[in-house]
C-alpha positions as CSV (number, residue, x, y, z in Angstrom):
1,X,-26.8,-25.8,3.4
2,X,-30.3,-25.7,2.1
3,X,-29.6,-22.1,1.0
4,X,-26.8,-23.0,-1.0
5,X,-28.3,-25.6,-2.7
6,X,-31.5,-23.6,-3.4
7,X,-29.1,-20.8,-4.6
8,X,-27.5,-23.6,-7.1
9,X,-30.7,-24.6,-8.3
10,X,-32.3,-21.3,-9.0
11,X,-28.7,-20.7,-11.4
12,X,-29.1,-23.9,-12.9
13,X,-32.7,-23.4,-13.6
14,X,-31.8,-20.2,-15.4
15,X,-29.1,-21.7,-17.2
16,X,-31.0,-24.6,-18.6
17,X,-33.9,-21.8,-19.4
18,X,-31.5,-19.6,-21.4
19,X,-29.9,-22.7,-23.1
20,X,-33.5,-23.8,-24.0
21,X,-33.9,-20.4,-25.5
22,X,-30.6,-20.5,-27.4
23,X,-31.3,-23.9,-28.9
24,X,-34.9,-22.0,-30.3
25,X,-33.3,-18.7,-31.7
26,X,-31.0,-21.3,-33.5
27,X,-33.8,-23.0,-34.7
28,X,-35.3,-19.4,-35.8
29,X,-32.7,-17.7,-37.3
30,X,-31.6,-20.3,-39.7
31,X,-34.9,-20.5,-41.2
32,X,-35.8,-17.1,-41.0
33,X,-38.6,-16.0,-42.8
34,X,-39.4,-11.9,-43.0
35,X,-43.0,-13.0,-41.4
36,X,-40.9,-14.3,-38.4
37,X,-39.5,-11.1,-37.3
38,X,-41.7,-10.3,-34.2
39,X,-41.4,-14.0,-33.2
40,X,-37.3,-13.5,-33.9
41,X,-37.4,-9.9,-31.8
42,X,-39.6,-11.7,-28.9
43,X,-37.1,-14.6,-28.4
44,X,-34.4,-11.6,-28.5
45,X,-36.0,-9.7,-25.7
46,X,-36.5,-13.5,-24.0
47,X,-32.9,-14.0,-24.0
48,X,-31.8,-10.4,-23.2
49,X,-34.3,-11.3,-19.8
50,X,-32.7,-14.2,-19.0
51,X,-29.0,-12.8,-19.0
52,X,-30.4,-9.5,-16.7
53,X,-31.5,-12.8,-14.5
54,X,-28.2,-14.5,-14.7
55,X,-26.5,-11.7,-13.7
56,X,-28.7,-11.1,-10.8
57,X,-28.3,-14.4,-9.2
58,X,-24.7,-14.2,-9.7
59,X,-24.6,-11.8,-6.5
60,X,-25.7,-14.5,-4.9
61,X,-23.0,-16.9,-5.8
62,X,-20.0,-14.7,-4.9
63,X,-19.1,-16.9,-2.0
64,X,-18.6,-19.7,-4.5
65,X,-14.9,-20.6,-5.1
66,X,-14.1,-23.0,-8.7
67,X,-11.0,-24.3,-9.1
68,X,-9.5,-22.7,-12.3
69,X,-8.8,-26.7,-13.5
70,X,-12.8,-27.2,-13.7
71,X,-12.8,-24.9,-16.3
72,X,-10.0,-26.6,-18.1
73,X,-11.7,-30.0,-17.5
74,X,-14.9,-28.5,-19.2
75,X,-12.6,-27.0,-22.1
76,X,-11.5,-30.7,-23.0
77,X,-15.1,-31.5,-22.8
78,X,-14.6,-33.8,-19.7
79,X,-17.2,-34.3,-17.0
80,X,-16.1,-31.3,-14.4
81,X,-17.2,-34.5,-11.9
82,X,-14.0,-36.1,-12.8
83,X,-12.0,-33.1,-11.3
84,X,-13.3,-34.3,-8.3
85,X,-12.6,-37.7,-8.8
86,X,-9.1,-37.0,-10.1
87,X,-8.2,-35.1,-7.3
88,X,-9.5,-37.6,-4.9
89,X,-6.9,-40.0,-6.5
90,X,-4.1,-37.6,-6.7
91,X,-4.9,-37.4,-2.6
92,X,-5.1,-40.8,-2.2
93,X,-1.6,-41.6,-4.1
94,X,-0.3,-38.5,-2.1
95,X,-1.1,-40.0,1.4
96,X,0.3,-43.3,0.6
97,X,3.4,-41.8,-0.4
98,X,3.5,-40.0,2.8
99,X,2.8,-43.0,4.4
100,X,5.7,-45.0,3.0
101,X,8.1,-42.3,4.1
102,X,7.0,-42.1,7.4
103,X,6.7,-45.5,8.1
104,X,10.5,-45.4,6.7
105,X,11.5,-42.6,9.0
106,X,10.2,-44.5,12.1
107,X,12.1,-47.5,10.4
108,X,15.2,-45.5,9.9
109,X,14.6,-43.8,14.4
110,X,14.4,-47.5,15.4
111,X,17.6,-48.9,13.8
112,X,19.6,-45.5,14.9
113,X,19.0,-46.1,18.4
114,X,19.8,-49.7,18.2
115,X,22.9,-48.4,17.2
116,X,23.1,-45.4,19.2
117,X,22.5,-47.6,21.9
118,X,25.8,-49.5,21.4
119,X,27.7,-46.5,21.2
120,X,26.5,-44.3,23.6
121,X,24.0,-46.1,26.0
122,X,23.7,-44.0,29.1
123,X,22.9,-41.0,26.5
124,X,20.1,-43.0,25.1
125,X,18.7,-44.4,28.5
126,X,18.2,-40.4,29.4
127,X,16.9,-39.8,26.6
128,X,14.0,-42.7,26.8
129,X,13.5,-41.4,30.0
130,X,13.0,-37.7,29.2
131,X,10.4,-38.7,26.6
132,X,8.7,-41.2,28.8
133,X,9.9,-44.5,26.6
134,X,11.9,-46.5,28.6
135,X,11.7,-49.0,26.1
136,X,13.7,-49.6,22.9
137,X,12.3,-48.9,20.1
């Protein structure tokens, strides 16, 4: 687990890094001055570093599933965290829905032996017996 987390770090450290450098070569370019050039051709070479380093940790990071909805969560400009959070309630609403009908279905098995039970009650004595509930449900 360490591993992975170091792994996420070292990306995130390079991210923030080139996103540090991007901000600067903003600032550069759009008040370039002709006397700026080797400063404007250094933070070029910077940034052309920092993507060969990006791309070298991403070997690292091939075992690393995202679901495609992240990316649309980050497209609205949304917190990716809230995927997580979203889905956790989607779950949530999902299991008590399950719940209901289940709890329904073992509502619905009781009242149909009751009534089985009128109709055909030596049929549903042997079958209590065979699954080991010899009382009604």
């Amino acid at each position: 687990m360490a591993d992975k987390a170091d792994r996420f770090e070292a990306v995130e450290q390079q991210l923030e890094l080139f996103i540090e450098n991007t901000r600067q070569l903003g600032i550069i370019v759009s008040d370039f001055q002709p006397q700026g050039q080797n400063v404007l051709n250094q933070k070029l070479h910077t940034m052309v570093t920092g993507l060969q380093e990006i791309d070298k940790l991403k070997t690292h990071m091939g075992d690393i599933q995202v679901p495609l909805e992240v990316f649309d969560y980050i497209d609205q400009g949304k917190n990716p965290n809230l995927y997580t959070k979203d889905c956790l309630e989607k779950a949530l609403a999902k299991n008590e829905q399950v719940k209901g009908k289940i709890d329904n279905f073992k509502k619905f098995k009781a009242a149909l032996l009751v009534e089985l039970d009128k109709v055909f009650p030596h049929e549903i004595n042997n079958y209590r017996a065979m699954r080991g509930d010899d009382k009604p449900s």
